[in-house]
C-alpha angles and dihedrals in degrees: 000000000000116000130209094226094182083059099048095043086065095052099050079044098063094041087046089062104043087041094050088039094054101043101040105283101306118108117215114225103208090047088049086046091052095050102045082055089046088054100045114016093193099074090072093094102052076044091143086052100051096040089060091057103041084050074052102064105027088064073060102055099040098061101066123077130267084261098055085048103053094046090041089056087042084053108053097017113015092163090058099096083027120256106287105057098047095052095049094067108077116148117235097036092104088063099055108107127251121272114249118256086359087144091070095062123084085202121023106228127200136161150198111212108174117169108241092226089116140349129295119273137194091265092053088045088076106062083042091052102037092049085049104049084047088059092052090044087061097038097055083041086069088249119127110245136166139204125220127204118192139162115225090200098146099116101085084176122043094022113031117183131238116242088210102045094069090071087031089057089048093046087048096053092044087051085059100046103256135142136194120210096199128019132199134158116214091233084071103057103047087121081050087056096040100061088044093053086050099055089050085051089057097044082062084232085119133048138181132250114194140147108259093049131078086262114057128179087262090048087052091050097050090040104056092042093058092039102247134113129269104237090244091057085093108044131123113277094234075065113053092035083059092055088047090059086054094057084055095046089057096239088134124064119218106299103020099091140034133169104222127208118235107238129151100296088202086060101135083224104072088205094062090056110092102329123197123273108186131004139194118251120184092235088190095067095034094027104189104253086227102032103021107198104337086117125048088174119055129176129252123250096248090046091044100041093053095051098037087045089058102039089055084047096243110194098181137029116204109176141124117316077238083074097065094093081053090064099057094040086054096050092076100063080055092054109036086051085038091242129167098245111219117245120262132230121184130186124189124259120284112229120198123201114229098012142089116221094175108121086215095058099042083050099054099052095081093225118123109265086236096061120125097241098060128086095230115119095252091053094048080053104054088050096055110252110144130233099233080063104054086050094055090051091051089047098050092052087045124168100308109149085231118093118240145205137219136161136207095266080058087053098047101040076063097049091045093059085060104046097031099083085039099045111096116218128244139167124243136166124205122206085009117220122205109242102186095199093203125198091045112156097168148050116266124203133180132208125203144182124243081211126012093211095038108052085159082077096068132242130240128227126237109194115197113194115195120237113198092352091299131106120205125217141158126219127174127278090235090065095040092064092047093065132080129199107281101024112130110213119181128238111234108265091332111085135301119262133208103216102227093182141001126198129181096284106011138047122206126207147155127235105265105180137338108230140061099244088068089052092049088049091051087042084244115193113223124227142167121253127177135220121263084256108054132151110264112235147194116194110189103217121191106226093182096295110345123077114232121195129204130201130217152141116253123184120265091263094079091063077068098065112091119243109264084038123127119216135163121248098206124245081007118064144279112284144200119227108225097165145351086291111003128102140187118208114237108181142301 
């Protein structure tokens, strides 16, 4: 029986990982055996066969650690433990620091809250990732936690949303291996708001400033500035709720009306004093994309978050250090419903070098937010960085009060650490040139590893046969203007070659010795070279914000990975297969 080995490779591979995860990092082979039968009966009778290859690979597995296996097993099957326990393993988590008063909570809460108004970026990754990782700390800590999603999206205006980047937001954060345990979007919950807003109104911790009253919007404004009260601030409640049904019943255009929230009017910072609680939209000229005009008043960030934060039971609040004037402004909605406020945590602002993160920038470029040359999630995706990376990143910043600074080359060493075991290798030459080796009597051939620290993967074979005593072969520019008459450079595991000319497209050599010793001892440098017939190639590559392709030439075996897979060109990069001959560049 013939037996396809790539395939069963994969399959001992998989058993090999959940075997080796779930009994401290050493695969059994007869479990694994067992398991690879129990998937596919028919392989029983090629069973010596298939026993070589599983011990195969289970030598491999078992040499990496305990964390390679695990993210090698998140990142090919990540259902195969089922979800859960997969996704509750995350290194680094251990080192987070406690939450403040977390004792205190039966449930630790926490929550991600992006407006949809565009996609998630690598900025944004970290609060996702950071409130996250906090969930998984508690829970294999044996606490109860839970993780909310939910979409601001109550500012129809300034800050319209996208119909689409709802769908886009969950994808991103799947992507990244998170998962929410409740979801809710604000546009859903304005009856929610509104009774809120009424029973602050009663309270008489909220007024309203309108057009046709002794405190107009304009008055508001000048008061609180100054410090001193609207003369609506006292009224009657009646008065003030009746003038809040107004607002609802659309008797009052954009501007001419606000509910206000009662704070300390003598607060240093003036936008702390009396800050604003609803607000009208004309919701015919800036329609909702979920709800179109149903609303004409719509609550503010600060009035929405507070109630929305303890209705989910939120215990804890990570979020920018930006965000610390938000807090006190929130703490009067607490106070004024006697509600236990949760307790804030605020880091300081990630800066990343070479890249914009501003929503308004990356919008008014034009490109789709899932373009490779973009820092959103889903651009960082299609060019192959990996997620586990973006969370170590994340991890690594942490929730420290200081700001901090990365830059891409800290992204993708990150990202390198991670593809680099996985990434095949495979030779490619851009801008070929022609090298005609004369004098050739013999066949050459070449072998070559898929993988040079992992031989258990297998090699693959490149026959030259002379014609008229001559080989052809093609090697980079780069490399071509490198040589001199008379340097000797050595074919990747082929031979090593003495260049006798070299004209303005072509080099021409003879064959000076066979093994890699000679070429030490001539201080050879080694290069790839591919065979007359290569594969022509186009790899896109992101230079800031223009796309630069090169063009090459890569040996026959790359027709073999699969499209979505990630490889390494040597001496060039690791790269993303898009199509039969088209490439995106992920990093050196």
């Amino acid at each position: 029986m013939s037996v396809d080995k790539d395939r069963i490779r994969d399959i001992a591979l998989k058993h090999a990982l959940i075997n080796a995860v779930k009994f401290n990092g050493k695969a059994s082979i007869n479990a694994v055996i067992s398991k690879v039968f129990a998937e596919d009966p028919s392989l029983r009778s090629a069973a010596k066969e298939v026993a070589q290859i599983v011990k195969e690979v289970i030598d491999y597995v078992n040499s990496l650690s305990i964390d390679e296996q695990r993210n090698l097993l998140m990142s090919k099957w990540p259902e195969a433990l089922g979800e859960r326990k997969v996704e509750s393993y995350r290194k680094g988590i251990e080192d987070l620091p406690s939450l403040p008063n977390d004792n205190k909570y039966e449930v630790i809460t926490l929550r991600f809250a992006p407006n949809p108004d565009f996609v998630l970026h690598l900025g944004s990754a970290r609060p996702a990732i950071i409130n996250y990782a906090y969930k998984l700390k508690y829970e294999s800590l044996g606490r109860k936690a839970k993780f909310v999603l939910r979409f601001e999206d109550t500012d129809p205006r300034t800050k319209r949303p996208l119909p689409e980047a709802y769908d886009a937001i969950r994808e991103d954060l799947k992507w990244l291996g998170i998962r929410w345990d409740e979801e809710y979007i604000q546009s859903d919950r304005m009856g929610i708001y509104y009774d809120i807003a009424r029973k602050i109104l009663e309270k008489g911790g909220a007024y309203v400033a309108a057009k046709d009253t002794d405190c107009t919007p304009d008055d508001w404004k000048k008061s609180k500035m100054m410090g001193k009260p609207c003369k609506n601030r006292e009224a009657d409640p009646s008065i003030n709720l009746e003038l809040f049904d107004k607002m609802l019943e659309g008797r009052y255009k954009e501007g001419e009306a606000v509910m206000v929230i009662k704070t300390d009017l003598q607060h240093p910072d003036p936008s702390v004093r009396d800050w604003v609680a609803m607000r009208i939209i004309d919701t015919t000229k800036y329609p909702h994309p979920r709800v179109g005009t149903k609303y004409v008043v719509w609550p503010t960030y600060n009035f929405s978050v507070s109630i929305d934060d303890h209705l989910m039971g939120v215990t804890h609040i990570l979020r920018a250090q930006e965000h610390s004037v938000n807090t006190i402004k929130q703490s009067f909605i607490y106070a004024h419903m006697n509600w236990e406020q949760p307790e804030a945590i605020h880091f300081g602002r990630l800066r990343i070098v070479g890249m914009t993160l501003s929503k308004t920038r990356l919008k008014a470029l034009g490109i789709r937010w899932d373009d490779i040359r973009l820092p959103t999630l889903a651009g960082l995706r299609n060019r192959g960085i990996q997620p586990e990376a973006i969370w170590n990143i994340m991890l690594q910043v942490g929730v420290k009060p200081t700001d901090a600074t990365i830059s891409s080359a800290n992204l993708f060493a990150e990202n390198r650490k991670i593809i680099e075991p996985r990434a095949n290798r495979y030779m490619a030459v851009i801008n070929p040139i022609k090298v005609i080796i004369k004098d050739v009597t013999e066949e050459l051939t070449a072998k070559l590893p898929m993988h040079p620290s992992y031989p258990e993967r297998g090699f693959r074979t490149i026959t030259l046969k002379p014609s008229n005593n001559e080989v052809i072969i093609f090697i980079s520019r780069s490399d071509y203007e490198k040589v001199s008459v008379g340097s000797v450079i050595r074919l990747m595991e082929l031979v090593n070659v003495e260049i006798i000319e070299k004209t303005s497209n072509a080099l021409t050599a003879y064959m000076h010795s066979k093994d890699l010793e000679s070429a030490k001892k001539v201080n050879a440098a080694i290069i790839q070279w591919v065979p007359p017939d290569g594969l022509t190639i186009r790899i896109v590559r992101p230079e800031d914000l223009r796309l630069v392709e090169d063009e090459g030439l890569a040996e026959h075996a790359v027709e073999q990975v699969a499209n979505g897979e990630i490889v390494q060109f040597m001496r060039y990069g690791f790269v993303k297969k898009v199509g039969n001959d088209r490439f995106i560049y992920v990093h050196d």
